[in-house]
C-alpha positions as CSV (number, residue, x, y, z in Angstrom):
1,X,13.2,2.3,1.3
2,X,11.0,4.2,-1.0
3,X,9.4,7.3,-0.9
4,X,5.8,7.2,-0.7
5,X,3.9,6.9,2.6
6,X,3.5,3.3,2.0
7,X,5.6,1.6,0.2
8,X,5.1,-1.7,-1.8
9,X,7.7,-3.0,0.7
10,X,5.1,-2.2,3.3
11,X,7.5,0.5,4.5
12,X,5.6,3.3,6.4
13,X,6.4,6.8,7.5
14,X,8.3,9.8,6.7
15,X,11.5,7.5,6.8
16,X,10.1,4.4,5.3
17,X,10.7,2.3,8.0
18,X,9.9,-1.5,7.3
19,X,8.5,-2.9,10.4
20,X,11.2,-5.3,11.4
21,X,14.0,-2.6,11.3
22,X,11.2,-0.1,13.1
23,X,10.7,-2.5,15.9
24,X,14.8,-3.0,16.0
25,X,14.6,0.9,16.3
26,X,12.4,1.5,19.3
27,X,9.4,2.5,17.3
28,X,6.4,0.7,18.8
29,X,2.9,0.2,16.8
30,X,-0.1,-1.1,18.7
31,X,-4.1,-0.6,17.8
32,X,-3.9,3.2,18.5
33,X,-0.3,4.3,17.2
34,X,1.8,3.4,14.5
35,X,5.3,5.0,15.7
36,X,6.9,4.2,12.2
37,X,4.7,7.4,10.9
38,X,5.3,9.6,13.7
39,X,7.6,12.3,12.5
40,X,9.4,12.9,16.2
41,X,10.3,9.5,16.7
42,X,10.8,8.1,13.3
43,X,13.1,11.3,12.6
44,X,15.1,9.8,15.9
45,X,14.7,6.6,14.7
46,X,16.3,7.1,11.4
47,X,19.7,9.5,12.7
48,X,20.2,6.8,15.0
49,X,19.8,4.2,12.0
50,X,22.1,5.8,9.6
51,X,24.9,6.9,11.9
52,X,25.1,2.9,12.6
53,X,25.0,1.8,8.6
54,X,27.6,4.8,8.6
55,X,29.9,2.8,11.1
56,X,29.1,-0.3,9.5
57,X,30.6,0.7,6.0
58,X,33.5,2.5,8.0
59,X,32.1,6.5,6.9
60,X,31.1,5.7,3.5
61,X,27.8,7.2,3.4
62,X,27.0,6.4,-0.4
63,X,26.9,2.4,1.4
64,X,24.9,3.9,3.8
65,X,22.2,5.1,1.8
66,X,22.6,2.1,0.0
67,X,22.2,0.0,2.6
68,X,19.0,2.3,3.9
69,X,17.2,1.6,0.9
70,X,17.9,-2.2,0.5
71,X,19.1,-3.2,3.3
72,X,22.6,-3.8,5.2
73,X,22.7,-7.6,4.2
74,X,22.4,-7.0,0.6
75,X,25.1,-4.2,0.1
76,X,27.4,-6.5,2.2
77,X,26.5,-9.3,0.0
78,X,27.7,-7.1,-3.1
79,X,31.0,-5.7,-1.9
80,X,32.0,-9.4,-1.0
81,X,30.9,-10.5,-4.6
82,X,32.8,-7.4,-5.7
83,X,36.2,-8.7,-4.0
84,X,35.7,-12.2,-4.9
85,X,35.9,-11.1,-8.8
86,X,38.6,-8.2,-8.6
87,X,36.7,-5.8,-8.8
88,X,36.0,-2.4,-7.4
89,X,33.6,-2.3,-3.6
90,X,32.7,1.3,-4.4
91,X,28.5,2.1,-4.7
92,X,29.2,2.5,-8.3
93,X,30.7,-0.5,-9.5
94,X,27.9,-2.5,-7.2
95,X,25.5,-4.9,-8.5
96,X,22.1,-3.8,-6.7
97,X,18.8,-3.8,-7.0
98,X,17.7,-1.2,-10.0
99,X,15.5,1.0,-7.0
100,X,18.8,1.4,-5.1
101,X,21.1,2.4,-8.1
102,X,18.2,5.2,-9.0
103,X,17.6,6.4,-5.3
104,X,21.3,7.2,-4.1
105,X,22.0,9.2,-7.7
106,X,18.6,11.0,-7.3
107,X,18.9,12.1,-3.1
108,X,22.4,13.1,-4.6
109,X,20.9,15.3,-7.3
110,X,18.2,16.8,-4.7
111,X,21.0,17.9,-2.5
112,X,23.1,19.8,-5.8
113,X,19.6,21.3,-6.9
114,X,19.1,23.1,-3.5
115,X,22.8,23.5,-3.2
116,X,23.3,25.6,-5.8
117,X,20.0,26.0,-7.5
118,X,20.3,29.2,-9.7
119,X,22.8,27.1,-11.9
120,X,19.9,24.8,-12.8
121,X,17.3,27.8,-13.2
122,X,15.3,26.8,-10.2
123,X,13.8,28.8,-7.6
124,X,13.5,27.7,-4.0
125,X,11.5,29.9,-1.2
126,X,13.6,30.2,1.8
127,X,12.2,28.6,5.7
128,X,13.8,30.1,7.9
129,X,15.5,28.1,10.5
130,X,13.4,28.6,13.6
131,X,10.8,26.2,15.9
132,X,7.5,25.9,13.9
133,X,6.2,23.3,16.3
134,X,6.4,22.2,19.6
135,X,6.2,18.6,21.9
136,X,3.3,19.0,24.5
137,X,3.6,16.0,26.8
138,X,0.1,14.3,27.7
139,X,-0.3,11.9,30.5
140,X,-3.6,10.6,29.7
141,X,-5.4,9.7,26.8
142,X,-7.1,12.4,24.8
143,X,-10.0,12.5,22.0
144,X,-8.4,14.5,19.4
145,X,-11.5,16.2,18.8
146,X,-10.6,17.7,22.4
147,X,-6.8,18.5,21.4
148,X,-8.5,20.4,18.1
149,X,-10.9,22.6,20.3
150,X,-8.4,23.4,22.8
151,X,-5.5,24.0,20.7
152,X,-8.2,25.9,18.5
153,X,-6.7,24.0,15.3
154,X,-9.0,21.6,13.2
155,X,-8.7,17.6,13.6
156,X,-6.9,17.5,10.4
157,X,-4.5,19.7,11.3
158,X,-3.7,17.2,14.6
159,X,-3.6,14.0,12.3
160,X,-1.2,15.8,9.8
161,X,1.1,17.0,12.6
162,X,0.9,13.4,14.1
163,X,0.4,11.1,11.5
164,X,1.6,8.2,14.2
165,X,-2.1,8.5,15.1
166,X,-4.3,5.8,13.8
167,X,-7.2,6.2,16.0
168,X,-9.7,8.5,17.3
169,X,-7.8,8.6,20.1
170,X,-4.2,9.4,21.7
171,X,-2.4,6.4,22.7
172,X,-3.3,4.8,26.1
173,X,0.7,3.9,26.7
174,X,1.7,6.8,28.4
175,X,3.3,9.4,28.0
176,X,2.8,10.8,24.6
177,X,4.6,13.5,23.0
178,X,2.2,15.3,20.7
179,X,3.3,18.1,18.1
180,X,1.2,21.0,18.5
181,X,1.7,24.8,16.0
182,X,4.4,26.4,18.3
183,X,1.3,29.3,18.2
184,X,-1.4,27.4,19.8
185,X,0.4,25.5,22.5
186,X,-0.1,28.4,25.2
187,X,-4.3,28.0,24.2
188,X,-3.7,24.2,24.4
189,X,-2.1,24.2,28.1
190,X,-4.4,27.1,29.1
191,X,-7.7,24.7,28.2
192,X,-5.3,22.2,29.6
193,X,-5.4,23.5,33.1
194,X,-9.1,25.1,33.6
195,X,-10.9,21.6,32.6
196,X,-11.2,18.3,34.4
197,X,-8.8,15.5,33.3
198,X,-12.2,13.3,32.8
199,X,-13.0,15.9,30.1
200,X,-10.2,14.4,27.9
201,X,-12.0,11.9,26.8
202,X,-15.5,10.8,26.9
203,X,-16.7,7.6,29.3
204,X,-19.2,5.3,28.5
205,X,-20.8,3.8,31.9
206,X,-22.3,0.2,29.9
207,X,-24.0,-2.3,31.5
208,X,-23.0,-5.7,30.5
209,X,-25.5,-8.1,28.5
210,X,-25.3,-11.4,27.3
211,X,-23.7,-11.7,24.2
212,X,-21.2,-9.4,25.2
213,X,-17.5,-10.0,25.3
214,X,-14.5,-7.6,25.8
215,X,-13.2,-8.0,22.3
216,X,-17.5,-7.3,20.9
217,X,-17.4,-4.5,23.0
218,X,-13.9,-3.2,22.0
219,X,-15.1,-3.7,18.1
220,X,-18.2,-1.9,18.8
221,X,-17.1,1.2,21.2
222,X,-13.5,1.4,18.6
223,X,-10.9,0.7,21.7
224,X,-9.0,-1.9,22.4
225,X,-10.1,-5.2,25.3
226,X,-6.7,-4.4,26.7
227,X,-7.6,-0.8,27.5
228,X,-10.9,-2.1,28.8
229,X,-9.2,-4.4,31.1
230,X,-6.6,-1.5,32.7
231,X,-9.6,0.9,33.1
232,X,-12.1,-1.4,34.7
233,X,-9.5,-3.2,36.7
234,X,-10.0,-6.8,35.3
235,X,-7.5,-9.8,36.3
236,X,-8.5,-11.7,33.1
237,X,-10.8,-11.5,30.0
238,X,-13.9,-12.4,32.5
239,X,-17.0,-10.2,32.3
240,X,-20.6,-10.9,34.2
241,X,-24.2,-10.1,32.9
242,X,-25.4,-7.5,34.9
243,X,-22.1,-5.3,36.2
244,X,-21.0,-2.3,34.7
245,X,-18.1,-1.0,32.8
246,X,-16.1,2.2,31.6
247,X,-15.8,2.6,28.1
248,X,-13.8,5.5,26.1
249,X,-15.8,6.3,23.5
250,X,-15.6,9.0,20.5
251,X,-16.9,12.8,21.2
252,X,-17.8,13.0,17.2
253,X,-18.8,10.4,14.1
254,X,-16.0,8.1,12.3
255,X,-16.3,10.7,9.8
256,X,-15.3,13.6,11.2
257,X,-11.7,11.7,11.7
258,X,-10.9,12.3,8.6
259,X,-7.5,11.0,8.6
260,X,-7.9,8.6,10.6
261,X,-6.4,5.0,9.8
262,X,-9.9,3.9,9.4
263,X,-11.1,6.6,7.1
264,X,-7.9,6.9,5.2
265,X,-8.8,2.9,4.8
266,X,-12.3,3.2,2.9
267,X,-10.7,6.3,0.4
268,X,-8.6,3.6,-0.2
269,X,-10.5,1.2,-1.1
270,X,-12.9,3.9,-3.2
271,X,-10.0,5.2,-5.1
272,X,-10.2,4.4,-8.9
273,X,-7.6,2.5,-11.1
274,X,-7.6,1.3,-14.4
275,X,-9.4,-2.3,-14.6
276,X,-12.0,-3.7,-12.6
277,X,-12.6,-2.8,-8.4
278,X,-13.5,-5.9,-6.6
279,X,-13.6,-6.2,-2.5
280,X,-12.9,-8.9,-1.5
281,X,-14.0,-9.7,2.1
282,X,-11.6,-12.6,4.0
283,X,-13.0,-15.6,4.9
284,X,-11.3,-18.5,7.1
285,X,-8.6,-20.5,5.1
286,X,-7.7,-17.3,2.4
287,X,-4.3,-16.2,1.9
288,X,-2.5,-13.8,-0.4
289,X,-1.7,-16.7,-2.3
290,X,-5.3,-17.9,-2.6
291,X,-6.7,-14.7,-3.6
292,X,-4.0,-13.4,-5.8
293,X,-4.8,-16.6,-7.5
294,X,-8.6,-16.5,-7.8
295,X,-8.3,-13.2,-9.1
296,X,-5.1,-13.4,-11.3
297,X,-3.3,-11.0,-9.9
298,X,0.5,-10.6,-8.0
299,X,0.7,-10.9,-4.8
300,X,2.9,-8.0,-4.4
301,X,0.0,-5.7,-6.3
302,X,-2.7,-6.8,-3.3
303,X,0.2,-5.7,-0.6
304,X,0.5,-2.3,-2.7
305,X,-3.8,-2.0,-3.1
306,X,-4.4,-2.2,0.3
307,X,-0.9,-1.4,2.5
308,X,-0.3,-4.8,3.8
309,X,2.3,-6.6,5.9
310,X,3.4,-9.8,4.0
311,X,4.2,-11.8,7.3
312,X,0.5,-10.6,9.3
313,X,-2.6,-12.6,8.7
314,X,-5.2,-11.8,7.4
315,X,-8.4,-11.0,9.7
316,X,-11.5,-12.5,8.5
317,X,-13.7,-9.9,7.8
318,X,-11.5,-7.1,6.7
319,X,-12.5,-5.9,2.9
320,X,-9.5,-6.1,0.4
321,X,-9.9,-3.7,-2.3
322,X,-8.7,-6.1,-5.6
323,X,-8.1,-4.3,-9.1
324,X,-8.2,-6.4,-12.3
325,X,-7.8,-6.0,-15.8
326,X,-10.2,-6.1,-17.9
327,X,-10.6,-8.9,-20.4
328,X,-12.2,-8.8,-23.5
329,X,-14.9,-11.8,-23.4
330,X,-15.1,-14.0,-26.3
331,X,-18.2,-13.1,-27.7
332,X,-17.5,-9.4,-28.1
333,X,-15.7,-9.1,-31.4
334,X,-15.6,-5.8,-32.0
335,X,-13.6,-5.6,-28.6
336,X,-11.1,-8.5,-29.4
337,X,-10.3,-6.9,-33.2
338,X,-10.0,-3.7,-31.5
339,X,-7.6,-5.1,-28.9
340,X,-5.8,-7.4,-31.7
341,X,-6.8,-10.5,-30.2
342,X,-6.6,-12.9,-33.0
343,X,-8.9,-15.6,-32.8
344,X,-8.1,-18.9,-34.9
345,X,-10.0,-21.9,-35.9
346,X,-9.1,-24.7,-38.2
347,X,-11.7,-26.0,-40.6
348,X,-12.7,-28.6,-43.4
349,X,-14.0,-27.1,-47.0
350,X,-15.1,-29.0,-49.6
351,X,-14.7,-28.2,-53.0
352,X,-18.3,-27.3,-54.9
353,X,-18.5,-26.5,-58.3
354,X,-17.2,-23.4,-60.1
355,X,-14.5,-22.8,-56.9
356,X,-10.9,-21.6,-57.5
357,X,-8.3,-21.0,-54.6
358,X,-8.7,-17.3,-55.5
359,X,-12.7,-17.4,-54.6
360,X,-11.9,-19.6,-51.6
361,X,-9.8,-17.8,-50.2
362,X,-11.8,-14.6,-50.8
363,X,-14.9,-16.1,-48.9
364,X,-12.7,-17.0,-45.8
365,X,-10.3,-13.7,-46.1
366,X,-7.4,-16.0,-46.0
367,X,-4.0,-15.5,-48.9
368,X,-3.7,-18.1,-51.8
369,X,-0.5,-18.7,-51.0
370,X,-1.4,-20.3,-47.2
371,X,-4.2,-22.4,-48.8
372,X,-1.2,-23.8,-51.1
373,X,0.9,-24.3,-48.3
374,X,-1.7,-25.8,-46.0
375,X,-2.8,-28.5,-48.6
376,X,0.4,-28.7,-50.4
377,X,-1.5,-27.9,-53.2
378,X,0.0,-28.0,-57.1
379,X,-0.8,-24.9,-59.2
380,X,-0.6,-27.7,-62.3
381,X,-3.8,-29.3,-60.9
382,X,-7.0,-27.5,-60.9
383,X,-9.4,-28.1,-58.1
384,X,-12.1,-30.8,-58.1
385,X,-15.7,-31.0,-56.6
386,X,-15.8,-32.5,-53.7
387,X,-12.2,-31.8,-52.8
388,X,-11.3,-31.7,-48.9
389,X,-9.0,-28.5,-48.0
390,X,-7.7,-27.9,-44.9
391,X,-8.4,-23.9,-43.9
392,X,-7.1,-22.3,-41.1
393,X,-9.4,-19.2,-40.3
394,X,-10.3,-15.9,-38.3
395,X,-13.6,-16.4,-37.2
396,X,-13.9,-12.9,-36.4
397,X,-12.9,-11.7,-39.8
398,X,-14.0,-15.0,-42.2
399,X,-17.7,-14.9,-43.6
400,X,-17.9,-18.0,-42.2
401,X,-21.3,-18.4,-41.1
């Protein structure tokens, strides 16, 4: 597993937690939570996680690590291809992938540098080992413009204590454990207890229309149809002209939720690379495939652009931010000289009067020696008029007109 948020893997979260081996770990996602980012339960998550690869390669935890960042199945695969040829089943005698045999050596250098870190002339401030933040349980759902104001902290500060939030919203599966400064949880449960619970998140009382359908109006009011359902008590996905629903809806605009998955979505797909931005918008029958194809690019690069899941569809609809190099077009030679494109086209001279292979091959900027070679030419014979030669030139840097 890599580093980054979000890997090319499509591993998420402070661990890196691919979503297969997240689900295996109790780490649920749905439209409002992503638990693979949540630092609580992904920190859970990946103890739990590493004291089984531990057991697994009996207490060898350079395996483990190993195994964390490529997977069980492939270090297992190596030790047994290890036996079979006499050889050593240590990590270091291993054949693994080049990511894994940089990333154990590297966690291993981390922990010598803050180990001893005056012996490689480094500085490090000192945290003190004390509570910083603190689980506040919530048993209903919350804007998180409301858990800003009554926690007096700002909404960023909620999404970067909670990154498992994807929403405008807290999840609607309760309970939820939410981190809050270890400072501001007394303001937090003291706004808690002197306001309504229908204060925690704004209703919508909408009368139904036709046209309307629980997953328009979940689009359109940014919830889920499930959610509508459990609120308004529906059996079914059912819903009659005329009668009225409850709808949560946002206190503020999309863009105050600054770090929201949504907003976090379009910096994404504003972000400059090298090459050319396209956005692609997915219609019925694309696949990464298809478009990788259509635009020339890998697969693995549209995962990376736009943190996808290689085994979910695509929705039709959703914008795909596609980067591609630039290509120097045919008619701009100064562009293909200057990118030493070389640009070769074979053609017929005839001989006129008063031409040597030294002026010929001046007027085309070609060497004497190729126009001897290409018409197996003999130095003993001069040229005559009329003479067919066979000239292979640059038609960016020829005279040819």
């Amino acid at each position: 597993m890599c580093s980054s948020d979000l890997s090319h893997g499509t591993a998420s979260g402070l661990w890196q937690f691919i979503p297969s081996t997240g689900k295996l770990y109790g780490l649920k996602e749905d439209w409002w939570y992503d638990g693979r980012r949540d630092v609580l339960a992904s920190t859970k998550a990946a103890v739990r996680y590493l004291k089984n690869l531990s057991k697994l390669f009996k207490g060898d935890y350079l395996l483990a690590i190993a195994a964390y960042n490529s997977g069980p199945g492939r270090v297992q695969k190596a030790i047994r291809k290890n036996k079979r040829l006499g050889k050593k089943t240590d990590f270091w005698h291993l054949d693994l992938p080049a990511e894994t045999r940089g990333y154990v050596p590297r966690l291993l250098a981390v922990a010598e540098l803050i180990k001893n870190p005056e012996r490689y002339g480094q500085t490090i401030t000192p945290v003190d080992n004390k509570p910083q933040l603190q689980v506040v349980k919530l048993d209903s759902q919350f804007d998180l413009a409301t858990i800003a104001q009554w926690a007096d902290i700002t909404l960023d500060d909620v999404y970067s204590l909670n990154p498992g939030l994807r929403r405008w919203a807290t999840p609607s599966n309760l309970p939820y454990a939410i981190l809050l400064p270890i400072d501001q949880v007394a303001i937090f449960e003291k706004n808690l207890n002197s306001h309504p619970k229908n204060a925690r998140v704004r209703w919508l009382r909408h009368k139904v229309v036709s046209g309307d359908s629980l997953s328009y109006l979940a689009h359109k009011f940014k919830t889920t149809s499930r959610q509508i359902k459990h609120v308004n008590h529906l059996s079914n996905n059912k819903i009659k002209v005329g009668e009225y629903l409850i709808l949560p809806v946002a206190q503020r605009a999309d863009n105050d939720y600054t770090l929201s998955e949504k907003q976090r979505e379009k910096r994404r797909l504003n972000i400059k690379k090298t090459g050319t931005k396209i956005i692609h918008i997915v219609i019925s029958g694309d696949s990464l495939w298809r478009i990788a194809k259509k635009y020339d690019v890998k697969i693995n690069s549209i995962v990376k652009w736009n943190h996808l899941t290689h085994d979910k569809p695509l929705k039709i609809g959703k914008k795909l931010v596609i980067w591609q190099a630039k290509k120097a077009k045919l008619s701009d030679f100064s562009e293909l000289t200057r990118v030493g494109i070389d640009i070769n086209r074979k053609v017929t001279y005839r001989v006129k009067s008063g031409d040597n292979l030294s002026t010929i091959a001046n007027k085309f900027k070609v060497r004497v020696n190729d126009l001897k070679k290409w018409n197996k030419l003999d130095i003993k014979r001069p040229l005559q008029p009329g003479q067919k030669l066979k000239i292979i030139v640059n038609i960016i840097n020829s005279k040819m007109k």
